[in-house]
C-alpha positions in Angstrom: -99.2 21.4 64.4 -98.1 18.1 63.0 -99.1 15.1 61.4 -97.9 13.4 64.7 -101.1 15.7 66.3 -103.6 14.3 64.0 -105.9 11.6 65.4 -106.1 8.3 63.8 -109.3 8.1 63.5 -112.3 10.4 63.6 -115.3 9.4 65.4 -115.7 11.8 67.8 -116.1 15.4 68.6 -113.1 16.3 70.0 -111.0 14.6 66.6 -113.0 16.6 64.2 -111.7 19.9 65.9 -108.3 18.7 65.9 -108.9 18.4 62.4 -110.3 21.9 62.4 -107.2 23.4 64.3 -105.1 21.5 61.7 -107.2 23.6 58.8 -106.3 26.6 60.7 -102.9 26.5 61.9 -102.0 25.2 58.0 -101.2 21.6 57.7 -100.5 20.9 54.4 -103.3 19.3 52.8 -101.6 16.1 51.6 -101.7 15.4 55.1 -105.2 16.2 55.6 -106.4 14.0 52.2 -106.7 10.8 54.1 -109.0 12.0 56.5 -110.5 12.8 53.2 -110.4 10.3 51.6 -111.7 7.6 54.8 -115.2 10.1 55.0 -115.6 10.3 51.3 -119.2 8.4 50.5 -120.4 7.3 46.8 -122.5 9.8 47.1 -119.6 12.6 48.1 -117.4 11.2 45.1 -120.4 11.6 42.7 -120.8 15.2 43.8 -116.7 16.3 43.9 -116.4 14.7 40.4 -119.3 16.7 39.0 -117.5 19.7 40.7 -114.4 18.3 39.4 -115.5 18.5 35.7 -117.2 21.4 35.6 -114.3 23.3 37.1 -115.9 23.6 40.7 -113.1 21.7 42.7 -112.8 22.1 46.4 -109.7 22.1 48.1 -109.1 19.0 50.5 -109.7 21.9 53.6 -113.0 23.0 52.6 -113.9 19.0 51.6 -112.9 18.1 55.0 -114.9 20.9 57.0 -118.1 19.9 55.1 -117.6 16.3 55.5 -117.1 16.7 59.2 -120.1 19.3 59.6 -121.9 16.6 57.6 -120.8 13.6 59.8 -122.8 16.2 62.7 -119.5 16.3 64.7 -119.0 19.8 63.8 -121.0 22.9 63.2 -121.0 24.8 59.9 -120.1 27.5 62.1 -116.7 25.8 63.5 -116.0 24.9 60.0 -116.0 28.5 58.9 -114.1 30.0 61.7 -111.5 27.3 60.9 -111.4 28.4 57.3 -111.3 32.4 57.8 -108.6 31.9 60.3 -106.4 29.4 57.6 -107.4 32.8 55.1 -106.0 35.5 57.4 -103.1 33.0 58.4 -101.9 32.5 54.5 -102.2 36.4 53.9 -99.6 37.0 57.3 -97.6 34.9 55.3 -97.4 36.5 51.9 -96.9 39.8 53.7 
């Protein structure tokens, strides 16, 4: 997958699990970090820099599952498959 694949925008269901099979098949998060960075709320930055500074930082992925499951256009679950399946795809490749 590309960043040619990626939507535009994400409003609906069917973006947020392109996003999701983007997490999985290992985009490189600098291409993920605008999608980021569009769903981030005042409230979301409060929370990320008080996980910033106390050494708690999420990576862009798991930021991006959780604002998408937050945004209700994604389950938790679909988040977390998305996420093991990124894991087990980065330990193929350090094998």
């Amino acid at each position: 997958m590309s960043l040619s694949d990626l939507p535009t925008l994400v409003t609906r269901r069917e973006e947020a699990l392109t996003l999701l099979e983007a997490i999985a098949s290992g985009v490189d998060e600098r291409e993920l970090a605008p999608f980021v960075a569009a769903l981030t709320t005042v409230e979301d930055e409060q929370a990320l820099a008080i996980m910033r500074g106390s050494g708690n930082e999420m990576s862009v992925r798991v930021q991006l599952g959780a604002m998408l499951a937050d945004a209700e256009l994604v389950t938790n679950a679909e988040v977390f498959a998305a996420l093991d399946a990124r894991r087990t795809l980065g330990r193929g490749e350090a094998a």
